[in-house]
C-alpha positions in Angstrom: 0.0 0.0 0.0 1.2 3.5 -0.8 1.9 4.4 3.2 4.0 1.7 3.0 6.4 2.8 -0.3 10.0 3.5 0.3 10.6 7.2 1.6 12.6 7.8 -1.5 9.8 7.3 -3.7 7.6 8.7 -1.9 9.7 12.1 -2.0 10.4 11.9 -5.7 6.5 11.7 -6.0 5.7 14.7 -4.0 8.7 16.7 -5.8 7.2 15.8 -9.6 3.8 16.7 -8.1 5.3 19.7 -7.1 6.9 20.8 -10.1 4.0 20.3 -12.6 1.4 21.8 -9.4 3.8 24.9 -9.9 3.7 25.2 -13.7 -0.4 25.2 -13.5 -0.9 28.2 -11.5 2.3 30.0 -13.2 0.5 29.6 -16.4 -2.6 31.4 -14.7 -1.2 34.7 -13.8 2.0 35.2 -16.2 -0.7 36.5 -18.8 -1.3 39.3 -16.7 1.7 41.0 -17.6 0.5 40.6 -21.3 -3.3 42.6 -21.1 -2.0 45.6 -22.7 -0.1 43.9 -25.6 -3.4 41.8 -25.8 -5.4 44.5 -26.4 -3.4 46.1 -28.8 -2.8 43.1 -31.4 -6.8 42.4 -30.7 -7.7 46.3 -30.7 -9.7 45.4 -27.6 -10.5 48.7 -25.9 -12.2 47.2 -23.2 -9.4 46.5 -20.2 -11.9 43.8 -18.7 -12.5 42.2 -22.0 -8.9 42.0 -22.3 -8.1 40.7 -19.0 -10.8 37.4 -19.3 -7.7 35.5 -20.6 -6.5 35.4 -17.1 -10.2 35.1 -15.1 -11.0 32.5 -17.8 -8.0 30.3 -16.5 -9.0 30.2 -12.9 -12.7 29.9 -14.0 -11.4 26.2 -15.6 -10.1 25.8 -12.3 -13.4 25.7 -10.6 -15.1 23.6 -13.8 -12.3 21.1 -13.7 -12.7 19.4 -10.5 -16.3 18.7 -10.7 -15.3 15.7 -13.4 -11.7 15.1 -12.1 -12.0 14.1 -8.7 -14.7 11.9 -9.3 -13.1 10.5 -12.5 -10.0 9.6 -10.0 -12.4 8.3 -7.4 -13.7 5.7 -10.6 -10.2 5.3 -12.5 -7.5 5.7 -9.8 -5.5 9.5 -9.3 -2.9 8.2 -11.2 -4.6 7.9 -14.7 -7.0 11.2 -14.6 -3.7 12.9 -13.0 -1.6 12.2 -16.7 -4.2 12.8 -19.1 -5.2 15.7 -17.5 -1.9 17.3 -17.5 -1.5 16.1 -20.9 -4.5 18.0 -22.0 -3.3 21.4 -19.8 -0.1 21.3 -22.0 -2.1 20.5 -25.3 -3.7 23.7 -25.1 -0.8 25.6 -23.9 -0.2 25.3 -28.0 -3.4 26.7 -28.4 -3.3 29.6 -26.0 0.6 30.6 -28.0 -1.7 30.2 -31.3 -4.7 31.8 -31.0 -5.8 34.1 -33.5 -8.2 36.3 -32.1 -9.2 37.3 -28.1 -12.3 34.5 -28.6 -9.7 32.2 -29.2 -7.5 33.0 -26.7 -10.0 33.0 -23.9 -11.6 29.5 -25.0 -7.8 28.1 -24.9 -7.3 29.4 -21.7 -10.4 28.1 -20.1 -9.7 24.2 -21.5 -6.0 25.0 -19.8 -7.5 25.8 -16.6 -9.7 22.8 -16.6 -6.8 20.4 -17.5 -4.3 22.2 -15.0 -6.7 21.9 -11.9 -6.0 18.1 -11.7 -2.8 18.3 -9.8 -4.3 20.6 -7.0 -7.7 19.1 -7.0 -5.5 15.5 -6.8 -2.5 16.5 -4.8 -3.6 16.9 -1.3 -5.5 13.7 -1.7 -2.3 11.8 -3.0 -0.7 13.0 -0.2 -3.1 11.8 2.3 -2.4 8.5 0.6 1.0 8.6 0.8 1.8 9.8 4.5 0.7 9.2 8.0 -0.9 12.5 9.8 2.1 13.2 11.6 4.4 13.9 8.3 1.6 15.1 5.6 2.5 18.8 7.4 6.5 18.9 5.6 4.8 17.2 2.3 2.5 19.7 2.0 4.7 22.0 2.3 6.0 20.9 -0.6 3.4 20.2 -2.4 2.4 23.8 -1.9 5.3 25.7 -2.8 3.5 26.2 -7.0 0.2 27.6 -6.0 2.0 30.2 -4.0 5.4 30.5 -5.9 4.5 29.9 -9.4 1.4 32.8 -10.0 3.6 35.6 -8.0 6.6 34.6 -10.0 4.7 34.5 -13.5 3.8 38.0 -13.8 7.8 39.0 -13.0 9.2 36.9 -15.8 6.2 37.5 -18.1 6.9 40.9 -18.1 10.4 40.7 -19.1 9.1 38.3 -21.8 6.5 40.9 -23.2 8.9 43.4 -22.9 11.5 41.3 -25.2 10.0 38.4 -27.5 6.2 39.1 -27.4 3.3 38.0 -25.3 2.6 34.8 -27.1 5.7 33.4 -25.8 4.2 33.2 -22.5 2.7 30.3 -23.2 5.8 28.5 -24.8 8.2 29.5 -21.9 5.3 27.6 -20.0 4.7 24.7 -22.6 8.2 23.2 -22.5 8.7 22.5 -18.8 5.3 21.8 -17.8 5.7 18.9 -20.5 8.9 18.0 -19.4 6.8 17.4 -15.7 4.2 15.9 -16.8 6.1 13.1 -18.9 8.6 12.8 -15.3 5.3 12.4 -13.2 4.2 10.1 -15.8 7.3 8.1 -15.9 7.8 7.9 -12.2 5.0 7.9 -10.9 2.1 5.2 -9.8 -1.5 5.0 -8.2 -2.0 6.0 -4.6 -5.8 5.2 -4.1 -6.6 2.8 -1.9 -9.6 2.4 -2.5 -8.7 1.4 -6.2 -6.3 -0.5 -5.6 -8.1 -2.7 -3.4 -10.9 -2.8 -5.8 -8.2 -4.1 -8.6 -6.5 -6.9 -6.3 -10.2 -7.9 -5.4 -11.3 -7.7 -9.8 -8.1 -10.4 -10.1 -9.0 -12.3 -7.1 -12.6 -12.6 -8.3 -11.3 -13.9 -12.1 -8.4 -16.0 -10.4 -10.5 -17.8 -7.9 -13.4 -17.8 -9.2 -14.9 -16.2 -6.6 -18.0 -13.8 -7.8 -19.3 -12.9 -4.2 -15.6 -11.5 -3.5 -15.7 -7.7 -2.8 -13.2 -4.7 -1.7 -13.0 -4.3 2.0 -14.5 -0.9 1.4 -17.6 -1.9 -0.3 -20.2 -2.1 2.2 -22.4 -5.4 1.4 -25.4 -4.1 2.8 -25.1 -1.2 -0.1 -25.5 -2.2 -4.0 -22.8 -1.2 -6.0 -22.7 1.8 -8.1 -22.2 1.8 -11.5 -19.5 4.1 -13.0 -22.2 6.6 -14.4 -23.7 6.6 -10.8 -20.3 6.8 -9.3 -19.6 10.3 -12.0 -23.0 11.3 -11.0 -22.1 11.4 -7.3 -19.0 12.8 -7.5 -19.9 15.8 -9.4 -22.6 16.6 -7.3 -20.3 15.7 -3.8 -18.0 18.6 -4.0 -21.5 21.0 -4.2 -22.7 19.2 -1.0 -19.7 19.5 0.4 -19.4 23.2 -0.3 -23.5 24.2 0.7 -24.0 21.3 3.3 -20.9 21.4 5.8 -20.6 25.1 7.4 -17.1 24.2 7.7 -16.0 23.6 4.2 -18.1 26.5 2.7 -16.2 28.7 5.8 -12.7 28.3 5.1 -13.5 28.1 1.7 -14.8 31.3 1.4 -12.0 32.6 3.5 -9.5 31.4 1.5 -11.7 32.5 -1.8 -11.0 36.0 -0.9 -7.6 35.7 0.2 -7.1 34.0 -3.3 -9.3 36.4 -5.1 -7.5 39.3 -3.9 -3.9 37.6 -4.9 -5.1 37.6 -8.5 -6.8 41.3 -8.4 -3.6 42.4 -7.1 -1.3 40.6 -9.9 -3.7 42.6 -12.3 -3.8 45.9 -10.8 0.2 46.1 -9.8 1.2 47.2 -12.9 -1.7 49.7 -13.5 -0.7 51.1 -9.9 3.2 50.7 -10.5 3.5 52.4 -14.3 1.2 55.1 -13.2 2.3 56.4 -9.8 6.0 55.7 -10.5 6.2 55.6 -14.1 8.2 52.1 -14.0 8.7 50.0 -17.8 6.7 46.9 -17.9 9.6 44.8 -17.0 10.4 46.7 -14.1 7.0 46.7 -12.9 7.4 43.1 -12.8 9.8 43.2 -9.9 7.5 44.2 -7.1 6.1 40.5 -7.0 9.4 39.8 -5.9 8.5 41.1 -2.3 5.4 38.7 -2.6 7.2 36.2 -3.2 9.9 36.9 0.0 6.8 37.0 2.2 5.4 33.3 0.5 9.1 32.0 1.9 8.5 33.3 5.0 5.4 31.9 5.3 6.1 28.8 3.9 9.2 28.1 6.6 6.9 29.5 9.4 4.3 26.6 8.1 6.7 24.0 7.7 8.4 24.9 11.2 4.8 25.4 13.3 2.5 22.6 11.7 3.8 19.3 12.6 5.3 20.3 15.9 2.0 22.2 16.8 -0.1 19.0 16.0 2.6 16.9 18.0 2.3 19.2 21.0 -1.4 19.7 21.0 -1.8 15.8 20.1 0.6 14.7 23.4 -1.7 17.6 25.5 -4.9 15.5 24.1 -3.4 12.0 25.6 -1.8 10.6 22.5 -5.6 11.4 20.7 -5.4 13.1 17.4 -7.9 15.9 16.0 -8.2 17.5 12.7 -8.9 21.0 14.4 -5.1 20.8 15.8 -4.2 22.4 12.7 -6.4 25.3 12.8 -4.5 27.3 15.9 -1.3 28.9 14.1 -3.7 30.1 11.0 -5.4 32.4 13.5 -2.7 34.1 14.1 -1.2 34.6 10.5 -5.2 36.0 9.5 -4.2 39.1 11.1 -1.6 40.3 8.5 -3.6 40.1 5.9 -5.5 43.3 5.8 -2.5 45.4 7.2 -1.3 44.9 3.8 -4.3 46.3 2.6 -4.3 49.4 4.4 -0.2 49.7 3.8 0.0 48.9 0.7 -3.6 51.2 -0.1 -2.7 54.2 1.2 1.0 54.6 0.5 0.5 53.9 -3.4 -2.4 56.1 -3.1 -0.1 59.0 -1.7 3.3 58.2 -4.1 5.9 57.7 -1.2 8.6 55.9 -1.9 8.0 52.7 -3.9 9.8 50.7 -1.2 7.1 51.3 1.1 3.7 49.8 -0.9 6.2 47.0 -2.0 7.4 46.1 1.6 3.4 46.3 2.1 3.1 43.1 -0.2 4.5 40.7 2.3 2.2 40.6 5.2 -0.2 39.6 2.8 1.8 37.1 1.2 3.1 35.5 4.5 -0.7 35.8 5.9 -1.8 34.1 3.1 0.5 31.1 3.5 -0.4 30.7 7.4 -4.0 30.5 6.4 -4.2 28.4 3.2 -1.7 25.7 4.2 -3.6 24.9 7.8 -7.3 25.2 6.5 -5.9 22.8 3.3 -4.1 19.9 5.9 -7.4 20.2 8.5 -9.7 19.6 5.2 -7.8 16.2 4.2 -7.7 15.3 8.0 -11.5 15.7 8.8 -12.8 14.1 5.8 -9.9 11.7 4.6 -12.5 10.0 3.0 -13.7 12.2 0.3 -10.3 14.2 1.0 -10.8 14.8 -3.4 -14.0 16.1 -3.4 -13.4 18.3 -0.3 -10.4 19.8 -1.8 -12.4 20.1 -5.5 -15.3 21.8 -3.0 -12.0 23.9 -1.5 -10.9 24.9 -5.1 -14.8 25.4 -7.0 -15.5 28.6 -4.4 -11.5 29.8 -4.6 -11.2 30.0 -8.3 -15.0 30.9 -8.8 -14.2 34.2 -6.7 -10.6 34.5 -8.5 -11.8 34.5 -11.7 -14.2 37.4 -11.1 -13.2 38.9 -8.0 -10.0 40.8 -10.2 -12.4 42.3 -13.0 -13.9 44.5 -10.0 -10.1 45.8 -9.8 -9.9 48.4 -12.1 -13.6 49.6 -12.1 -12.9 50.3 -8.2 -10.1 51.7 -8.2 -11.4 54.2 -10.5 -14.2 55.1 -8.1 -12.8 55.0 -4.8 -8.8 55.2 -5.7 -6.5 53.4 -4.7 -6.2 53.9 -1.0 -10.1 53.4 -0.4 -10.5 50.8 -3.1 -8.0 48.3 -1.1 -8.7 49.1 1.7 -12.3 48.0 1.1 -10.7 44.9 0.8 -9.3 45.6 4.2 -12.2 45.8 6.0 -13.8 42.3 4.3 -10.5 40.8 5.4 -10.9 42.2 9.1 -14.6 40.6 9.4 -13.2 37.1 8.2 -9.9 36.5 10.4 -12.4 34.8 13.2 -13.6 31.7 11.2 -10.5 29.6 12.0 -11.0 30.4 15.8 -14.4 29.2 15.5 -13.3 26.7 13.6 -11.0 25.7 16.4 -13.5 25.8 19.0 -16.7 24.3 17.4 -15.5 22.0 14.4 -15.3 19.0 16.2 -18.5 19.7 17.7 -19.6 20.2 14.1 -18.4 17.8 12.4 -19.9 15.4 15.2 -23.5 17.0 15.1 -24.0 17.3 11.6 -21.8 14.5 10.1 -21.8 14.4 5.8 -24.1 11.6 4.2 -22.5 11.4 0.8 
């Protein structure tokens, strides 16, 4: 069984997982750098027409797990994991083609679909993979593309535009995210257990002769589901998940704005950059740098505070282990989201130095880390059983409010500026930093008073 793979394999999974999880959400904000070249070669006058390419992405991010986890639930992770990254880097060609803005924004939406497989998987190939006590340092891992890869996209895409032209995005994208997918392909191997018992228990059945056999995690009191029922099920699970369980549609929606607001900022820094400082492009580019300081930070906090807190906590509990037990340090790193807002706001707003709304970035990005990494380990630990479609629940509400939330960016800024605008945005973030303290508190009360019938 996977928990009981070699460590070396193990890590060299979780590193190709890694690699390729990093090339999907890179691919989703370098075009952001590219609107205005967009809307010149289209003669698209409208700067939220223009800027669908990138929405469009994250909206295939919410499509994408509705079929994928349930597909892996049917076919195993590892089969729906390599054709789906196939398809991502199929239309990567697409998206460096197109021919018009329709194009462009129909290419992007099939890559967003295909390139949600390896976050909508990931955390659930983890939980396969690792006992409770080490997913903390693989997730960490893990984790490292969805907040490296779209901060460091827009930095090297604008050097790109700059230089070679803004379809070349999508090339500089195309060839290593291949170059993953064929390693994770190669080297990789399926983690479900429930599929794998399910296969041992088809040859069994065939060998021996044995009809009646069945997988230790069929229930014989249950008939068994056909594959259309099981697809049924599992597109409609993650929507339960999300509108039946306070707790998932919570942290969801906490994490939905924090997200949101990630991808409104990577479209709005270089309006707020070339105009207050009159910085090139390229240039412009190099503020996400300070986003990206404060994603390490966050990220060596996490790794550091996770598994020891869960240790502690679990020893304090006599030796009994609860999924809430990753909630506490999350509370704490809430708070540093909206002082960004209000830093970062009003000192663009009033043109001081550009040092100061940069340094403002990395509260946000450090807060950001401390929240999304927790709330992401406590939702494969309270519900390891439909640990895919509580993640695909997790990622439908993020990327829903991502895709949208950023076309309100420019429109608002225009009305309110940009010191009122974000800190708008400040506020919101102020009124949400309780729900992983009441999270803490209640959820195992919760979970234990209204349990999920899937």
């Amino acid at each position: 069984m996977p928990l009981n793979f070699p460590k070396s394999r193990k890590v060299l999974m979780v590193i190709l997982l890694a690699i390729i999880t990093f090339m999907t959400p890179f691919a989703s904000s370098i075009l952001a750098s590219a609107i205005g070249a967009i809307s010149d070669e289209f003669d698209e006058s409208d700067i939220v027409l223009a800027a669908m390419p990138v929405s469009i992405f994250l909206l295939g991010y919410a499509v994408g797990p509705l079929f994928l986890s349930p597909l892996s639930e049917i076919y195993g992770r590892y089969y729906v994991l390599v054709i789906a990254n196939a398809y991502f880097c199929v239309w990567l060609i697409g998206c460096a083609l197109a021919t018009s803005l329709d194009t462009l924004i129909f290419f992007r939406f099939m890559c967003g679909v295909g390139g949600a497989a390896c976050q909508t998987i990931g955390g659930a190939i983890i939980a396969d993979l690792f006992p409770v006590e080490e997913r903390g340092m693989a997730i960490s891992i893990w984790m490292i593309g969805p907040m490296f890869g779209p901060s460091l996209a827009p930095m090297i895409g604008g050097f790109v535009v700059e230089s070679i032209g803004w379809r070349w995005v999508s090339w500089i994208t195309f060839i290593p995210a291949t170059a993953a997918a064929i390693g994770l392909a190669i080297f990789s191997t399926e983690t479900n257990h429930h599929v794998l018992i399910q296969r041992k228990t088809d040859r069994l059945r065939k060998e021996l002769n044995r009809p009646e056999l069945r997988s230790c995690y069929v229930d014989p009191d249950k008939p068994v589901l056909s594959h259309k029922q099981i697809l049924f099920l599992g597109l409609t699970r993650p929507l339960k998940m999300l509108f039946r369980s306070a707790i998932i549609f919570s942290v969801s929606l906490y994490i939905a704005f924090a997200y949101g607001c990630l991808y409104l900022l990577f479209n709005t820094i270089p309006i707020v950059f070339r105009e207050a400082y009159g910085w090139s492009l390229g240039i412009t580019g190099l503020i996400y740098l300070t986003v990206l300081v404060g994603y390490a930070i966050g990220l060596a906090l996490f790794t550091y505070l996770s598994d020891s807190t869960v240790v502690r906590m679990t020893k304090a509990n006599n030796g009994v282990y609860e999924p809430e037990m990753r909630l506490p340090d999350s509370i704490y790193f809430g708070i540093l989201i909206p002082i960004t807002f209000f830093w970062y706001g009003w000192s663009a707003d009033q043109r001081v130095h550009w040092i100061v709304p940069a340094l403002g970035l990395v509260p946000f990005s450090v807060g950001v880390v401390g929240i999304w990494l927790p709330i992401q380990a406590y939702i494969v630990d309270a519900y390891p059983t439909y640990a895919a479609s509580g993640l695909a629940a997790f990622m439908v509400l993020r990327s829903t409010v991502a895709a949208f939330l950023p076309l309100a960016g420019p429109d608002m800024y225009e009305s309110l500026g940009v010191g009122w605008g974000t800190s708008l945005l400040g506020f919101i973030a102020v009124a949400l930093i309780p729900i992983p303290a009441v999270i803490f508190k209640y959820g195992k009360r919760m979970r234990e008073r209204y349990p999920l019938n899937l």
